[in-house]
N, CA, C and O atoms as a GROMACS GRO file, in nm:
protein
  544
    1UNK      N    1   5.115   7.073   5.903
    1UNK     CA    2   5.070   7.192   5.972
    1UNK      C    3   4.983   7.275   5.879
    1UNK      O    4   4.868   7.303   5.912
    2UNK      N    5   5.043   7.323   5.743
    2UNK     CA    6   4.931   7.379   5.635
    2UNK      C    7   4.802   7.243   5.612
    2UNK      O    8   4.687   7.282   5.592
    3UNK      N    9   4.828   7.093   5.617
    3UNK     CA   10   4.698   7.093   5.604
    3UNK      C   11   4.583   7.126   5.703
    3UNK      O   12   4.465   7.140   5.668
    4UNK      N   13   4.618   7.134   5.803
    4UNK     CA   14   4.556   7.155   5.921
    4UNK      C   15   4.492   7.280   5.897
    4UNK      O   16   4.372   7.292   5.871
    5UNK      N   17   4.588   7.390   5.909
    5UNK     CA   18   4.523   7.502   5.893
    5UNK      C   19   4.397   7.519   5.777
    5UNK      O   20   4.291   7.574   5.807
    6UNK      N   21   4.424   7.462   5.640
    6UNK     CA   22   4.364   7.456   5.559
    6UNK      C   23   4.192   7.392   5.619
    6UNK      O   24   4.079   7.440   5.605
    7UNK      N   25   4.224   7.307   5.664
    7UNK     CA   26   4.132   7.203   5.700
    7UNK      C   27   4.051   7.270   5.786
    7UNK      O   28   3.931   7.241   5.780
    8UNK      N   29   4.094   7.376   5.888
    8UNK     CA   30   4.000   7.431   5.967
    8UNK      C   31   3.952   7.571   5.906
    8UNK      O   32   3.854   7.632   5.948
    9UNK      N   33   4.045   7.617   5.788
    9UNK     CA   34   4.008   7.738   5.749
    9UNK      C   35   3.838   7.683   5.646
    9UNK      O   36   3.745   7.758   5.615
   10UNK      N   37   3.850   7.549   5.620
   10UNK     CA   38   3.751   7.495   5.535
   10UNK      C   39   3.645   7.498   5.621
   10UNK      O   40   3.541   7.564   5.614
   11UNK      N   41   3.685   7.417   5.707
   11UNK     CA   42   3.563   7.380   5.830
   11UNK      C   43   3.489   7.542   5.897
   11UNK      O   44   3.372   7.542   5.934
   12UNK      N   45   3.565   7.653   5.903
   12UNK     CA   46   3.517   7.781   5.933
   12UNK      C   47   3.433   7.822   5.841
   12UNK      O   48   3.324   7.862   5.879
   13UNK      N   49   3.462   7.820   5.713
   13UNK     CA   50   3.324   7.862   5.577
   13UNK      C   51   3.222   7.779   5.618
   13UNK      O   52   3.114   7.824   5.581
   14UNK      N   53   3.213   7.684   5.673
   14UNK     CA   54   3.064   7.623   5.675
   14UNK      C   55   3.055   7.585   5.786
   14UNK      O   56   2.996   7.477   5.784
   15UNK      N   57   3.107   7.642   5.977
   15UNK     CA   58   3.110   7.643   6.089
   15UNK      C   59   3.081   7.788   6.107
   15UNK      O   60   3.147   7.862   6.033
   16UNK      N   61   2.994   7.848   6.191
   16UNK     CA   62   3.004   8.013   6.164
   16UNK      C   63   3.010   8.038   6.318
   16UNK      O   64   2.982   8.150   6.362
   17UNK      N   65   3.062   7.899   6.432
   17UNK     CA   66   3.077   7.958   6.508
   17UNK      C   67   3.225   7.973   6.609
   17UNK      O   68   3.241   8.003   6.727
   18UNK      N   69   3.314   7.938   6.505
   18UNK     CA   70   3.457   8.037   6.617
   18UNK      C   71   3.530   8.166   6.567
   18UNK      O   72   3.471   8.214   6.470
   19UNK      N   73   3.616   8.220   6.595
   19UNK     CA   74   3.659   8.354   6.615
   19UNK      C   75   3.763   8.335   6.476
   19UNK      O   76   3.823   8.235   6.437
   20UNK      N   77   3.758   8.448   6.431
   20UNK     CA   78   3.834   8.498   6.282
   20UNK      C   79   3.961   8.552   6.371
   20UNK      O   80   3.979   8.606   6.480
   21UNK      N   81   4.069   8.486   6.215
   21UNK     CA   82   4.247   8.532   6.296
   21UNK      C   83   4.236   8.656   6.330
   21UNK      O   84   4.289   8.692   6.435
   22UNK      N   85   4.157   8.759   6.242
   22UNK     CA   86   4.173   8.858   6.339
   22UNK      C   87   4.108   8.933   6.460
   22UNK      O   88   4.143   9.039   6.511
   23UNK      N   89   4.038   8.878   6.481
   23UNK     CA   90   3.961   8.891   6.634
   23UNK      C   91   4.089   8.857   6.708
   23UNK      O   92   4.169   8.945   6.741
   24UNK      N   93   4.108   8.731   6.732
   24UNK     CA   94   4.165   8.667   6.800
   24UNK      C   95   4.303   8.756   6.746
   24UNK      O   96   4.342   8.795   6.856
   25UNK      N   97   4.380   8.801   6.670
   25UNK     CA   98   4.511   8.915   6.657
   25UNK      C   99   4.456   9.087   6.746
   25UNK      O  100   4.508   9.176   6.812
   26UNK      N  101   4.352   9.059   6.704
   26UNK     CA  102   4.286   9.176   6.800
   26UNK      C  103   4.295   9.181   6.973
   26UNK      O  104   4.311   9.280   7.045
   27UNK      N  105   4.280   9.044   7.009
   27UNK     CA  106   4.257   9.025   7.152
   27UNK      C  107   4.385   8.986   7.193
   27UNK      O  108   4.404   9.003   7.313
   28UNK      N  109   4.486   8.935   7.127
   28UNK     CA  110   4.656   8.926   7.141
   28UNK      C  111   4.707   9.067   7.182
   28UNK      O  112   4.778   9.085   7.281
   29UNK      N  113   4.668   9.160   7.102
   29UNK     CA  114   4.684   9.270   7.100
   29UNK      C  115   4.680   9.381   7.213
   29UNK      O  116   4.767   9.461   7.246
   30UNK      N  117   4.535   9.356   7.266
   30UNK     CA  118   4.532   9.445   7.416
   30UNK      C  119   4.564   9.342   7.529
   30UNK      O  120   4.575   9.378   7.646
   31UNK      N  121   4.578   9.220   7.491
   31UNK     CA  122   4.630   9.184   7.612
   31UNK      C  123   4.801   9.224   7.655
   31UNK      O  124   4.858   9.245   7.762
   32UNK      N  125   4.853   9.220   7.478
   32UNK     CA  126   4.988   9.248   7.517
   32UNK      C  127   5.018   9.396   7.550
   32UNK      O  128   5.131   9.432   7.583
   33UNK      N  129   4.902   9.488   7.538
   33UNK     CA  130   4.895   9.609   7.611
   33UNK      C  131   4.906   9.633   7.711
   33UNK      O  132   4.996   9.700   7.760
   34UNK      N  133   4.788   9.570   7.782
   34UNK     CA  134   4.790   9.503   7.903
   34UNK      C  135   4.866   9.447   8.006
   34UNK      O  136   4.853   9.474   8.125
   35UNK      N  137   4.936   9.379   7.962
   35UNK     CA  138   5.090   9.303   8.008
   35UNK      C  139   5.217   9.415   7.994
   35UNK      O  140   5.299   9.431   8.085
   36UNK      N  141   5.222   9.479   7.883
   36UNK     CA  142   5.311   9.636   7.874
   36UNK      C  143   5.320   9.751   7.962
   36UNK      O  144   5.400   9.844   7.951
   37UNK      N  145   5.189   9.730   8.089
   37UNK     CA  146   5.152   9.884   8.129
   37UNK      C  147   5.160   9.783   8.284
   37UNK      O  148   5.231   9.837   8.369
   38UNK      N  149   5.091   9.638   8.332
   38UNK     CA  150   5.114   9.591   8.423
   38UNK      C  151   5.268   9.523   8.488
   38UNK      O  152   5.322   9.520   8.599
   39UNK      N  153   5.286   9.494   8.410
   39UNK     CA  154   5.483   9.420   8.480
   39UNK      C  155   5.517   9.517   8.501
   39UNK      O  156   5.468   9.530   8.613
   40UNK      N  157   5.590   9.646   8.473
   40UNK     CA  158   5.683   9.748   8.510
   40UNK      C  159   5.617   9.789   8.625
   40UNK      O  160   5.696   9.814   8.716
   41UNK      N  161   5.452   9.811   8.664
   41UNK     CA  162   5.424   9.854   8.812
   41UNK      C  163   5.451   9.695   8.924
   41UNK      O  164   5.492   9.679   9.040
   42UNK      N  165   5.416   9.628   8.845
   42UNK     CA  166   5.409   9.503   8.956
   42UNK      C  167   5.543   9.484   9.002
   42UNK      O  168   5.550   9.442   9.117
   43UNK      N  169   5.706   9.515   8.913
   43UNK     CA  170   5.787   9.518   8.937
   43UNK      C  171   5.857   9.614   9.057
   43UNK      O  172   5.932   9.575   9.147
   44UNK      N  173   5.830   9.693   9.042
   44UNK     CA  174   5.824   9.850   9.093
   44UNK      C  175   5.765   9.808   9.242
   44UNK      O  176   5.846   9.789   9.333
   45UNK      N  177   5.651   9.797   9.263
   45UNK     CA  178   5.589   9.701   9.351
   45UNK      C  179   5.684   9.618   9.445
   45UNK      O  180   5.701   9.654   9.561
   46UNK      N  181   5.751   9.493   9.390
   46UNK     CA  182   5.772   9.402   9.447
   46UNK      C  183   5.923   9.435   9.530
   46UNK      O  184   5.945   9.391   9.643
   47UNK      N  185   6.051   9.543   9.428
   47UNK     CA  186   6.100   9.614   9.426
   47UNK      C  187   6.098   9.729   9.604
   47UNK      O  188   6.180   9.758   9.690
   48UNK      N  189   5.961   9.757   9.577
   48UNK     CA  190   5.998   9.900   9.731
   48UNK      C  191   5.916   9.784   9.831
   48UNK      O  192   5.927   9.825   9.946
   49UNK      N  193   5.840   9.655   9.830
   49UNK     CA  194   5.840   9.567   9.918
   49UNK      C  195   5.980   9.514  10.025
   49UNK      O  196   5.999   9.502  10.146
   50UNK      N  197   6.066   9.491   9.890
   50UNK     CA  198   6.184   9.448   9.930
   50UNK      C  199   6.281   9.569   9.998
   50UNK      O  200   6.373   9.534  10.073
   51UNK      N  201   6.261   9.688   9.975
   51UNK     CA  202   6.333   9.779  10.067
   51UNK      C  203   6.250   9.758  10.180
   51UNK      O  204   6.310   9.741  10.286
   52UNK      N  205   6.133   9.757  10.182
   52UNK     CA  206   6.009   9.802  10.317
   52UNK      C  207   6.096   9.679  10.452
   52UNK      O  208   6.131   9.684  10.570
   53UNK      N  209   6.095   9.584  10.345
   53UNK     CA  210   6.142   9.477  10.469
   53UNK      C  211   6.279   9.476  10.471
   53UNK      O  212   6.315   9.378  10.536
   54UNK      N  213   6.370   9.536  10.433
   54UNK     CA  214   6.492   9.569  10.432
   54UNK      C  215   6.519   9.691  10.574
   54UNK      O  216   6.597   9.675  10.668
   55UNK      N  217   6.449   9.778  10.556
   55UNK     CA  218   6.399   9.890  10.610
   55UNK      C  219   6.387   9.814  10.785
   55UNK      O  220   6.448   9.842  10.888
   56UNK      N  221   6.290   9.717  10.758
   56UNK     CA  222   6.169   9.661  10.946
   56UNK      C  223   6.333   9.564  10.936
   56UNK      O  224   6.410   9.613  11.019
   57UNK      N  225   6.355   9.524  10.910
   57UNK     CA  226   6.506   9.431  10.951
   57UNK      C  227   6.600   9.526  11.040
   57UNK      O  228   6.625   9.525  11.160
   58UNK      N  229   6.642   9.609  10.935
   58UNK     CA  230   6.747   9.707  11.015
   58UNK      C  231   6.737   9.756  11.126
   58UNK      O  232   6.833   9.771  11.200
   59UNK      N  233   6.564   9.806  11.168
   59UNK     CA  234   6.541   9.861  11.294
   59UNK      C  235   6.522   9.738  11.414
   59UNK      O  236   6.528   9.763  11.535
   60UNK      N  237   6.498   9.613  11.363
   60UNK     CA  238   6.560   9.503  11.449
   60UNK      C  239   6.682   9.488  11.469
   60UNK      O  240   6.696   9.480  11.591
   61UNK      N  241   6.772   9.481  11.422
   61UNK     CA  242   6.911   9.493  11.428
   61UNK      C  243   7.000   9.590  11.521
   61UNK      O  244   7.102   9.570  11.587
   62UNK      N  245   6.911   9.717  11.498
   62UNK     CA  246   6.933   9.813  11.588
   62UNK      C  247   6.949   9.778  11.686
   62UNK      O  248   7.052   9.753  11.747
   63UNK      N  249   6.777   9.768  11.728
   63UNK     CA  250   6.781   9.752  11.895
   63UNK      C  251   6.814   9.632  11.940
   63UNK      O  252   6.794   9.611  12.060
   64UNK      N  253   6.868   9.530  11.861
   64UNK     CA  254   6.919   9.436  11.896
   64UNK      C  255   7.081   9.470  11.924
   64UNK      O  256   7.122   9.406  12.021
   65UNK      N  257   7.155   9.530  11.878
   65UNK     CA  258   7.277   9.591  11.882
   65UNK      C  259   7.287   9.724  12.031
   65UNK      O  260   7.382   9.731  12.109
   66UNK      N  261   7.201   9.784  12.032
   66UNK     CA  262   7.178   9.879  12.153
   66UNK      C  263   7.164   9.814  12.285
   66UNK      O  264   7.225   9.840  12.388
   67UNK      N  265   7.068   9.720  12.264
   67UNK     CA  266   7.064   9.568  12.386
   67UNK      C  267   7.209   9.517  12.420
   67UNK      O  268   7.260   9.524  12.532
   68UNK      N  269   7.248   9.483  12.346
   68UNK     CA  270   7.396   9.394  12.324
   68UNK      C  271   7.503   9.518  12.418
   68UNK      O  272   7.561   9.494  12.524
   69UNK      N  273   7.503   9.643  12.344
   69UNK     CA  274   7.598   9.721  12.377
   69UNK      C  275   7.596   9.757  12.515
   69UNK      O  276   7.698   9.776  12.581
   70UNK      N  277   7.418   9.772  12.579
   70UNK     CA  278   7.424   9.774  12.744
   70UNK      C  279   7.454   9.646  12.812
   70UNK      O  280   7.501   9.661  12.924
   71UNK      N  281   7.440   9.533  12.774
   71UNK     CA  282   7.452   9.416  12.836
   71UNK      C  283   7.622   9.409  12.845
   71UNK      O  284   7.659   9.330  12.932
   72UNK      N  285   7.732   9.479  12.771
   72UNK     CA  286   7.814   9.424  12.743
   72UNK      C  287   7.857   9.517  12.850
   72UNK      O  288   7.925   9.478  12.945
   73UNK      N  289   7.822   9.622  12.836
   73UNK     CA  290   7.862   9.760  12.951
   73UNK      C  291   8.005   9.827  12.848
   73UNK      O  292   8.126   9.836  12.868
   74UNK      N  293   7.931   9.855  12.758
   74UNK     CA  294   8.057   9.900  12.696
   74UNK      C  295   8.030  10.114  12.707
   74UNK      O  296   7.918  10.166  12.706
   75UNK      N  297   8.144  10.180  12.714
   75UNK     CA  298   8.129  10.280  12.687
   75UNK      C  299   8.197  10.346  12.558
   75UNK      O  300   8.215  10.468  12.568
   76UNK      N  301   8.232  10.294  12.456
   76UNK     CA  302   8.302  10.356  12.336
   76UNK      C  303   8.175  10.296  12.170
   76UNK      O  304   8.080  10.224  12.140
   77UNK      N  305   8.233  10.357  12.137
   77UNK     CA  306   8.131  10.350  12.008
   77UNK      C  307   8.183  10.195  11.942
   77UNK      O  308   8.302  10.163  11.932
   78UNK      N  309   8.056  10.103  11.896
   78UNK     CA  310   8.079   9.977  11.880
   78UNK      C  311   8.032   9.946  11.740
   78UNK      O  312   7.920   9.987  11.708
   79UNK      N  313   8.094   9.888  11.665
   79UNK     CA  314   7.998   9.789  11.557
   79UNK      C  315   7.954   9.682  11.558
   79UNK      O  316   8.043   9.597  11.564
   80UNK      N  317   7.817   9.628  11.554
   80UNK     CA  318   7.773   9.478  11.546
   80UNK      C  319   7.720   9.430  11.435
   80UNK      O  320   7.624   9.484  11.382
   81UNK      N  321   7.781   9.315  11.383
   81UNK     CA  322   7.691   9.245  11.279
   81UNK      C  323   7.575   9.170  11.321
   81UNK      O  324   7.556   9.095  11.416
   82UNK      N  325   7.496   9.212  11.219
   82UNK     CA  326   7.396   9.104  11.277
   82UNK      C  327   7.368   8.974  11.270
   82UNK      O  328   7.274   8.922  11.329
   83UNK      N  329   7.487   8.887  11.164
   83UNK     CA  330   7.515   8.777  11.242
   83UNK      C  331   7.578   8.780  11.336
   83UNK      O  332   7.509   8.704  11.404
   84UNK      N  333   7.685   8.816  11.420
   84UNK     CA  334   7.704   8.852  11.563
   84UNK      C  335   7.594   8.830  11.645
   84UNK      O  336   7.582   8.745  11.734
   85UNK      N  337   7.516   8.912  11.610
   85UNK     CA  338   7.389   8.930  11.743
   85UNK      C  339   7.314   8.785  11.710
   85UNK      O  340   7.301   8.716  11.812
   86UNK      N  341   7.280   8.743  11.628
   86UNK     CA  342   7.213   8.613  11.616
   86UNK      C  343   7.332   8.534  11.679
   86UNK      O  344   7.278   8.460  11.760
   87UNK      N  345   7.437   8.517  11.682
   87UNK     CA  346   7.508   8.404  11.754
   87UNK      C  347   7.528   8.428  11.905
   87UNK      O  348   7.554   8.335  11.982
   88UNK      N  349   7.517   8.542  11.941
   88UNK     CA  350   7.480   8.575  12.048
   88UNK      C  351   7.360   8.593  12.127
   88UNK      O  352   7.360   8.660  12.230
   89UNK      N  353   7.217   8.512  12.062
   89UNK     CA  354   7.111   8.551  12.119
   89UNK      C  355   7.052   8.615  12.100
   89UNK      O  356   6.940   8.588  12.141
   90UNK      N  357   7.065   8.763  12.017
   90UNK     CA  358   7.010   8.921  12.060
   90UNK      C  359   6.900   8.891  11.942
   90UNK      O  360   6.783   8.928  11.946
   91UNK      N  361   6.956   8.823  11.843
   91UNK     CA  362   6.854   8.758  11.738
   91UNK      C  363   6.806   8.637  11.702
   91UNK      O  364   6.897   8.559  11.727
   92UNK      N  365   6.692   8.562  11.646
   92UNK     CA  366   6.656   8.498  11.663
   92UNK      C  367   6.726   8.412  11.520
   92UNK      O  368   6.741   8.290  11.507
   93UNK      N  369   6.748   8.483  11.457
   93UNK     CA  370   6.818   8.449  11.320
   93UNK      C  371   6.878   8.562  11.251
   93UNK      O  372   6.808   8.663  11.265
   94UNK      N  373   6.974   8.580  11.188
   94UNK     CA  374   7.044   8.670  11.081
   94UNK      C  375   6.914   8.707  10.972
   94UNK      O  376   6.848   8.630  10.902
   95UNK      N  377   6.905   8.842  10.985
   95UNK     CA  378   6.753   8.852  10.852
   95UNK      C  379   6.838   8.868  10.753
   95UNK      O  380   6.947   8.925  10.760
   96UNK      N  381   6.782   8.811  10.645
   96UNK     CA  382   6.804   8.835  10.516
   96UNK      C  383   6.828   8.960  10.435
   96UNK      O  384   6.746   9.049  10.458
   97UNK      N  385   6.906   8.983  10.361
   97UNK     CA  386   6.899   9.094  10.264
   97UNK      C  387   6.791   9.057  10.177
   97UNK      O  388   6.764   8.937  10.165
   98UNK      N  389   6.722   9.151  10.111
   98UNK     CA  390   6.586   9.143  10.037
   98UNK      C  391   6.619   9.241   9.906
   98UNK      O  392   6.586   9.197   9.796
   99UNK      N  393   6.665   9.334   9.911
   99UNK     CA  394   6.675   9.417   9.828
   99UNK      C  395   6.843   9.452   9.744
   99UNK      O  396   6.876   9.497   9.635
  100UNK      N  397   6.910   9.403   9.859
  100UNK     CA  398   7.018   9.424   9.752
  100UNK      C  399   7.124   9.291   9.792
  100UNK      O  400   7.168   9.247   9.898
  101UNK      N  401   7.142   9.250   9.630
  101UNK     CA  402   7.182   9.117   9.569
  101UNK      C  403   7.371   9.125   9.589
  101UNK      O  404   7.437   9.030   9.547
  102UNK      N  405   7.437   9.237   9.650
  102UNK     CA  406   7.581   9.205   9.666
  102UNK      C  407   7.590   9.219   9.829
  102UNK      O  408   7.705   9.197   9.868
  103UNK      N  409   7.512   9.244   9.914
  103UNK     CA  410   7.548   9.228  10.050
  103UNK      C  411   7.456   9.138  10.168
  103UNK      O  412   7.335   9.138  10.147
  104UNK      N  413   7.491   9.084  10.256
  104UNK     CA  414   7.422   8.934  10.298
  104UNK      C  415   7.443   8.993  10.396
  104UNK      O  416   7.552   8.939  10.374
  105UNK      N  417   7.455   9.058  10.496
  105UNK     CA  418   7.461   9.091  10.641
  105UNK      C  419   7.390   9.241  10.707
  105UNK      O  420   7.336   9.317  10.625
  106UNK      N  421   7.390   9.260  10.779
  106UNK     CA  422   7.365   9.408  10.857
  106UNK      C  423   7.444   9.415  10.905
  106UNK      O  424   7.504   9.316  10.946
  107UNK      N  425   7.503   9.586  10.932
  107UNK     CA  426   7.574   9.568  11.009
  107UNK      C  427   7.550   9.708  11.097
  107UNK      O  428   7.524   9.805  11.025
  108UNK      N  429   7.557   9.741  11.270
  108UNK     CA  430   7.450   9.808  11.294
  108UNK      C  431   7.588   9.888  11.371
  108UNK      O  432   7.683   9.817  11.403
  109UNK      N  433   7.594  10.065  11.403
  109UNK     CA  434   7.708  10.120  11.445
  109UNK      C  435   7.581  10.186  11.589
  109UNK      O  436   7.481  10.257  11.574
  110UNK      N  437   7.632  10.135  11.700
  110UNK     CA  438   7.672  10.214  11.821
  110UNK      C  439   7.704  10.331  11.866
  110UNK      O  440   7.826  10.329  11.857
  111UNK      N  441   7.673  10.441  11.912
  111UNK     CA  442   7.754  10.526  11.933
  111UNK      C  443   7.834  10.490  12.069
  111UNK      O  444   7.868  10.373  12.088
  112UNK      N  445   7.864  10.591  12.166
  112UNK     CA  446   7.953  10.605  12.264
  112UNK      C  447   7.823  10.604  12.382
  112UNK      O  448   7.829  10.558  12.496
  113UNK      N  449   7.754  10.644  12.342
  113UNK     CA  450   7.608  10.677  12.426
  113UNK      C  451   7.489  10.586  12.435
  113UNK      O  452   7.384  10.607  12.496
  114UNK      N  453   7.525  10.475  12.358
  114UNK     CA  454   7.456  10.354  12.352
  114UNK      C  455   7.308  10.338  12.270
  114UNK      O  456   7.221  10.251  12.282
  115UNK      N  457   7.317  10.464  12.175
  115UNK     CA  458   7.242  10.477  12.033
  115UNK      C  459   7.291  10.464  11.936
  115UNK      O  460   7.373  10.538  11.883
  116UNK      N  461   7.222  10.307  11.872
  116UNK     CA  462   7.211  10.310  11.736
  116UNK      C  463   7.220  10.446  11.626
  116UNK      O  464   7.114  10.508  11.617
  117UNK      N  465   7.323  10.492  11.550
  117UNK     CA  466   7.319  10.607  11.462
  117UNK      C  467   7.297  10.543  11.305
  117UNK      O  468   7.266  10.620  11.214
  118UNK      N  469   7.313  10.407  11.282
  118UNK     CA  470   7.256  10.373  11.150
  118UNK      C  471   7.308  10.260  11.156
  118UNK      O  472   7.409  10.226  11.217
  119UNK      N  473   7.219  10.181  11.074
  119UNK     CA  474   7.245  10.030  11.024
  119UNK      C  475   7.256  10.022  10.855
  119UNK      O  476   7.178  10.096  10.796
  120UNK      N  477   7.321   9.962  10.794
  120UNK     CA  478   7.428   9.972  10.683
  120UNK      C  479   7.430   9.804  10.626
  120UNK      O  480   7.461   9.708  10.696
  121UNK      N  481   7.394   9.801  10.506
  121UNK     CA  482   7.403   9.671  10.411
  121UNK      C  483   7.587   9.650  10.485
  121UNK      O  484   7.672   9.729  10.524
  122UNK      N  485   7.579   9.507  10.476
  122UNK     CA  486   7.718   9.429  10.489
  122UNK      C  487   7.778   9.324  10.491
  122UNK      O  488   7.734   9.234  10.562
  123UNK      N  489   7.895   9.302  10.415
  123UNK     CA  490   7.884   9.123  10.417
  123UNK      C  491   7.966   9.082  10.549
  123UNK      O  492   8.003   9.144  10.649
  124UNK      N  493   7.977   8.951  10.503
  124UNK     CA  494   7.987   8.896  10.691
  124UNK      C  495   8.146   8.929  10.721
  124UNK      O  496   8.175   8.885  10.832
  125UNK      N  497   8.249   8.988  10.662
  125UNK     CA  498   8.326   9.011  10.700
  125UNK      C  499   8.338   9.169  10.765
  125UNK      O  500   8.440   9.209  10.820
  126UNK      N  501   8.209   9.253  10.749
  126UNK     CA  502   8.223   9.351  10.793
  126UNK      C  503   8.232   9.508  10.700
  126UNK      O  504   8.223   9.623  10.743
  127UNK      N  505   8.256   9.451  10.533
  127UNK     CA  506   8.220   9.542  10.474
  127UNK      C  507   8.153   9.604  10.436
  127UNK      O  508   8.103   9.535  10.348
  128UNK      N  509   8.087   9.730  10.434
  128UNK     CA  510   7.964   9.800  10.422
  128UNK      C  511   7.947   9.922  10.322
  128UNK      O  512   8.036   9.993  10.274
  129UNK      N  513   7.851   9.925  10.308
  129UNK     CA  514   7.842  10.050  10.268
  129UNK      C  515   7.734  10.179  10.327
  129UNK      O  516   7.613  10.200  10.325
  130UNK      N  517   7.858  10.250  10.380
  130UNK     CA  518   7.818  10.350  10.496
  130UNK      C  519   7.743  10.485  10.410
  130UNK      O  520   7.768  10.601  10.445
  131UNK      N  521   7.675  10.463  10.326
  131UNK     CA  522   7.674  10.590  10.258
  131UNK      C  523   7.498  10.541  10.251
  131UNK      O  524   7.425  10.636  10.223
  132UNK      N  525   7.427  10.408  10.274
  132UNK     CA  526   7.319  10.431  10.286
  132UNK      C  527   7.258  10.378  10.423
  132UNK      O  528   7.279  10.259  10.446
  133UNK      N  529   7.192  10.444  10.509
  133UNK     CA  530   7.150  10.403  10.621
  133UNK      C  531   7.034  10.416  10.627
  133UNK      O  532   6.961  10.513  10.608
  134UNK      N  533   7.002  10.234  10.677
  134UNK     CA  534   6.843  10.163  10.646
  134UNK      C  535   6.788  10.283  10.763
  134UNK      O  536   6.667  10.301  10.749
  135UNK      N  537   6.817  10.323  10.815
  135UNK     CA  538   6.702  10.402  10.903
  135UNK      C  539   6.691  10.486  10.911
  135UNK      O  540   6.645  10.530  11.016
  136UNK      N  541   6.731  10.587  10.788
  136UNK     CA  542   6.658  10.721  10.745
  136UNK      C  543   6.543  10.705  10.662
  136UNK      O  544   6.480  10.804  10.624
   0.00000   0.00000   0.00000
């Protein structure tokens, strides 16, 4: 490996045409600037994508759950998962969680009046967490 280097550092004294280590430490340099100031936005980015479609899921779920609740003729306040509604038709498939990595389901609450009041990360047994609702 040193003869190599040697060998081209020779061949550069009497080649005058490629780039000196430090040009080339120079151009390492703003690229890794470059790369320092771009990933954290592209992240950030990809990040409120994954709520956005987290977000257009839930309001499917909804009115897929509001559908369900008149078809069923129910009058008391209901919960549906949205695998539920996909095994029932109301969906075409269970959407995916996108944004958050501990819950795999929707799960969408009914009122008594046959409005959706919020849809809520949940896994398929029904646990949720009611403290954030995709449709505020």
């Amino acid at each position: 490996m040193i003869l190599m280097i040697a060998k081209a550092m020779k061949r550069a004294g009497r080649d005058k045409r490629g780039f000196t280590l430090v040009e080339l430490m120079a151009v390492m340099a703003v690229l890794a600037i470059i790369a320092a100031i771009a990933v954290p936005r592209f992240t950030g980015t990809i990040n409120q994508a994954k709520i956005n479609a987290d977000k257009s899921s839930a309001l499917i779920v909804a009115r897929a759950a509001e559908q369900k609740w008149i078809d069923d003729g129910e009058d008391s306040a209901e919960d549906y998962l949205a695998s539920e509604l996909a095994t029932a038709n109301y969906l075409r498939e269970k959407p995916k969680v996108q944004a958050n990595s501990t819950y795999t389901n929707y799960k969408a609450e009914v009122n008594s009046s046959g409005k959706c009041t919020g849809v809520y990360y949940s896994n398929d047994n029904g646990t949720s967490t009611s403290s954030s609702n995709l449709l505020d």
